[in-house]
N, C-alpha and C positions, 0 to 999 in steps of 0.2 A: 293650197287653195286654188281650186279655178280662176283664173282671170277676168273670168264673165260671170261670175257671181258678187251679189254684193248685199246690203242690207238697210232695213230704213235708219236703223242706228248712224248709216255711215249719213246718213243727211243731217245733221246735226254739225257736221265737222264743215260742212260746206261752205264757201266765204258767201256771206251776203251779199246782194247788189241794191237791194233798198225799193225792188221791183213790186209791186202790190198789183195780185192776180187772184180773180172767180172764176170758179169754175163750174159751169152750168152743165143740166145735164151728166152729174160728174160720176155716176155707174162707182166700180169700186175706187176709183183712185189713178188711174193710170195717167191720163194728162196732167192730173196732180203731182204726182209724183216726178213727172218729167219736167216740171217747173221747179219743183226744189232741187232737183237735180243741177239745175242751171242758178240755183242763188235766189230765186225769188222767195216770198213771202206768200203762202194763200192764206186770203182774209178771211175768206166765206166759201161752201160749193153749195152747190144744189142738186137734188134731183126730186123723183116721186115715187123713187119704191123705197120703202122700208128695210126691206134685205140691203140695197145696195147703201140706205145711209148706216145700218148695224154696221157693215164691214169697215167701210169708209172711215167713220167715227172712230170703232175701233184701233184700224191701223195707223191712219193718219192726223187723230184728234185736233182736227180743223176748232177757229178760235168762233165761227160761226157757223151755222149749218141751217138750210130751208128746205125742209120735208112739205114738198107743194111741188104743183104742176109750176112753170115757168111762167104761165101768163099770171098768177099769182104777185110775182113780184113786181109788177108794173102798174098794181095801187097800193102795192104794202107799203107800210112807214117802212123805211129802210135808213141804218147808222148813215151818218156823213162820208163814214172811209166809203163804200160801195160808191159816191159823187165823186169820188178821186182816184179811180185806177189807174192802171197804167195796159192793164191786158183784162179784157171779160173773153172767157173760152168758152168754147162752148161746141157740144159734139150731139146734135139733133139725132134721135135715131131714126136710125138709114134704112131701114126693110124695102121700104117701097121702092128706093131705086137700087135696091139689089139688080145683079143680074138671075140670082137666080128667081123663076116663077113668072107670071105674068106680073109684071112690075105694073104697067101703065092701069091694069084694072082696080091697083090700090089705090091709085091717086085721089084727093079729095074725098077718100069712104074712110066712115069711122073703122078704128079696129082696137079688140080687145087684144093688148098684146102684154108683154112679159112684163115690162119696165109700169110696177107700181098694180098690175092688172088693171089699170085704167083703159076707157074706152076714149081714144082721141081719134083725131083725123092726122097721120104721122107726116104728111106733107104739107104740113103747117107750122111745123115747131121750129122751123128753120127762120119763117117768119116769126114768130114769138121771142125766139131770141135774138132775132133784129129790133125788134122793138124795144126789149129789153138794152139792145145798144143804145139804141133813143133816147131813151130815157137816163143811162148813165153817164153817157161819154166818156167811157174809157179815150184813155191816147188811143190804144189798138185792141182792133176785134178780130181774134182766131179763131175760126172754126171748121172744124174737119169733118169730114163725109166718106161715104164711098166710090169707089171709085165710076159707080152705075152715073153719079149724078152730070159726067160730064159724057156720056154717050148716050146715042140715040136721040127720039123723042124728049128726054130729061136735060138734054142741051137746055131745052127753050125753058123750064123752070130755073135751071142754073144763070142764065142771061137778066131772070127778073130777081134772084138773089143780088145780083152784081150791080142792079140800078135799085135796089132798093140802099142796098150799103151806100152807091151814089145819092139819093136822094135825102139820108138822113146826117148827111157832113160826112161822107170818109172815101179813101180814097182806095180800092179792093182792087187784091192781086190774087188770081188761080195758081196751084203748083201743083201737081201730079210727082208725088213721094214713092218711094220705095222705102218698109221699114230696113230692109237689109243696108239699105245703101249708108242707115243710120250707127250702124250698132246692133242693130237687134238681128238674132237667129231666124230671123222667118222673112218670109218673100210677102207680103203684105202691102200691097196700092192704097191708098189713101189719097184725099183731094184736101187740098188746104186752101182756105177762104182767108187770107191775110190784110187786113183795114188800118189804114191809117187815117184818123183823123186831120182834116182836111187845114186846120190851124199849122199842123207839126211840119216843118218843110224838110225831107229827106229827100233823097234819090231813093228811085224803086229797090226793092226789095232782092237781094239774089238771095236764091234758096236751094242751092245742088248740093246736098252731102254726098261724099262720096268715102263712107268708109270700106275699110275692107271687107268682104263679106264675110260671116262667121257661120260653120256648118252649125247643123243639129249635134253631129256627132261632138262637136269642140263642145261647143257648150255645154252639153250633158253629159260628159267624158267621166264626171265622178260619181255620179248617180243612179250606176248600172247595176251596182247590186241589191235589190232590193227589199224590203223589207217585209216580214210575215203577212203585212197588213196592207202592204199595196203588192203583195203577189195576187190577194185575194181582191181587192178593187179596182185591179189591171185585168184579170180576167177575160180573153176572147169573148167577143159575142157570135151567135151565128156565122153569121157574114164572117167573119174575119177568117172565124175556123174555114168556112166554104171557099176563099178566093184568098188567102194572105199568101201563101205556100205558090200561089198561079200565077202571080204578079211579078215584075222585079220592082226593086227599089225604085220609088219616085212615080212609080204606074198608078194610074186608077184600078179601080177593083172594075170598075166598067168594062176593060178589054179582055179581061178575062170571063165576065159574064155573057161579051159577046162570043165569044167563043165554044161556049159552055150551052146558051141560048139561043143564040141565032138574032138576039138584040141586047140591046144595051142597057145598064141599069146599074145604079150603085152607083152615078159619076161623081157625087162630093166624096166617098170613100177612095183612100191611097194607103197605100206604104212609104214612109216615109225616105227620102234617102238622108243618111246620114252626113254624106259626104257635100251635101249642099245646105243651105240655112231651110228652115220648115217649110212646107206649103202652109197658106193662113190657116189658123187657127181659128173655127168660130165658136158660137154657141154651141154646136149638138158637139157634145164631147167623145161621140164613138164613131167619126170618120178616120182619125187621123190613127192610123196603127204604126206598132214600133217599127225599129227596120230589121232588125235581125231575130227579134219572138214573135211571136203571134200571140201580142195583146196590146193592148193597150197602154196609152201614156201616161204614167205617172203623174200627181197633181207637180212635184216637185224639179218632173219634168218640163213642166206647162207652163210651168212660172220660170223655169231660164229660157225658155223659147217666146214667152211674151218678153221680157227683160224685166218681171218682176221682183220686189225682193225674193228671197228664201225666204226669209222669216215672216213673210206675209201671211195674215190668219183667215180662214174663211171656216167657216160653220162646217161645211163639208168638203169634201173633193170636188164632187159635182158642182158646188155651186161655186169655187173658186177657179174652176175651169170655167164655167161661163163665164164670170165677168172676165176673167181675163179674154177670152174668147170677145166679149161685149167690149173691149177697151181699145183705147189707142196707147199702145205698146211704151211706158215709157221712155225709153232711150228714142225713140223717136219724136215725140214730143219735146225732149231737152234739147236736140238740135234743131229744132220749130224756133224755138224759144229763144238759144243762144243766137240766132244769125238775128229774130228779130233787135236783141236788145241791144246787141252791138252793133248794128246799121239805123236804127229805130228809137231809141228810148236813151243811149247814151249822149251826155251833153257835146 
């Protein structure tokens, strides 16, 4: 068996630590699942799309679940256990300080977007589950972003996240992640928003993993031969056919387009190399092509380069590569988690 595979069965065998965590925001699981990984207990998650509570429920049969926008839960009657956490998580969607697109012309405009097809304002929701902190007083509030929200212009929204965690009792720490550095097969930046409740007296936070890095290629080492049915849903798409062959490993399909054109175009599309952990993985599921066919990756590849279970179920391929595309990679989230509880939450 792979080294790097593993399954939700195996969280079951996990020792508890007695940790009580929500998880907001919570897409299909993957913060989730990086806190059970680590011993915790999840009480409740939240999100607002439908698809992502189907899966959620599904895979990880949470003992509570609130299908509602966020700001919802900050007049709802809410159990006792939610007044007593120990961590509220929580991962705002990031679009608007992506780097890629003109980020600043989203800020504060409504937009109809994937998560629930709701029309919100997405540079709001970071506050909403601040508020949502207010309201509960977890010991500690985690929340992760992209990595857009600590450059450029998006400094100065990130400075009024950090005095508002200041202004409602806690005490907030920035860290700039690398999933790779975690465990996980893929090169994926991430910003983590870490709060300690202003009562709890610790020393600040150190947060440097440093594991080894794990290629595509390791990871995925037994899932090369494939099946009737993902020969057919691996399938090249144009693009891939036109510029995979022109590329080397690790290249964008860009350099070959400038080449080909005389400008540039195609720059989220690559090949992957195998010999190094993924480039990230997001939503559009047909950038990232294999390294040695010319098609496409496997859902069952998708899910060991996020640090998914295998046995994880999604409706389709497509849409199990989104969320995990949409997630924060578990094995990364479980060392979020373990430095928190062992510097933080342990007596």
């Amino acid at each position: 068996m792979n080294p790097h595979a593993w399954h939700l069965s195996d969280l079951t065998s996990v020792p508890q630590n007695g940790i009580k965590v929500m998880s907001t925001f919570a897409c299909g699981g993957g913060s989730s699942m990086g806190y059970k990984r680590a011993g915790c207990q999840i009480v409740a998650a939240n999100d607002i799309d439908p698809e992502m509570a189907w899966h959620y429920k599904r895979n990880l049969k949470p003992l509570q679940y609130y299908l509602c926008p966020i700001r919802d839960l900050l007049t709802a009657d809410l159990p006792p256990e939610l007044f007593a956490l120990d961590i509220l998580d929580g991962s705002p969607p990031c679009s608007t300080f992506s780097m890629a697109g003109s980020r600043e012309k989203a800020w504060g405009k409504k937009k109809h977007f994937r998560e629930g097809q709701a029309s919100q304002v997405l540079s709001d929701l970071f506050f909403d589950y601040l508020d949502l902190v207010e309201r509960l007083k977890p010991k500690v509030a985690i929340a992760e972003n992209v990595k857009g929200m600590i450059l450029g212009n998006a400094k100065g929204y990130t400075k009024l996240v950090m005095d508002r965690f200041r202004e409602i009792g806690y005490r907030p720490q920035l860290f700039l992640l690398n999933a790779a550095d975690c465990g996980v097969p893929q090169r994926r930046e991430r910003v983590f928003f870490c709060a300690l409740r202003n009562d709890i007296a610790k020393p600040l936070l150190k947060l440097a993993p440093k594991h080894k890095w794990i290629s595509a290629g390791e990871a995925t080492s037994d899932l090369q031969v494939l099946t009737s049915e993902e020969i057919k849903e691996t399938s090249p798409i144009n693009t891939h056919k036109r510029f995979w062959s022109k590329v080397r490993k690790g290249e964008s399909y860009s350099d070959a387009c400038m080449k080909e054109n005389g400008k540039g175009s195609f720059f989220n599309y690559a090949r992957i190399d195998d010999t190094k952990p993924c480039r990230t993985l997001d939503s559009h599921c047909l950038t990232s092509s294999h390294w040695d066919e010319c098609r496409q990756l496997t859902y069952r590849e998708w899910k060991r380069l996020g640090s998914f279970p295998d046995d994880y179920e999604a409706k389709t391929d497509k849409i199990g590569k989104y969320m995990i595309g949409m997630s924060v990679p578990p094995k990364m989230t479980e060392q979020v988690a373990r430095a928190v509880i062992d510097q933080w939450l342990k007596p």
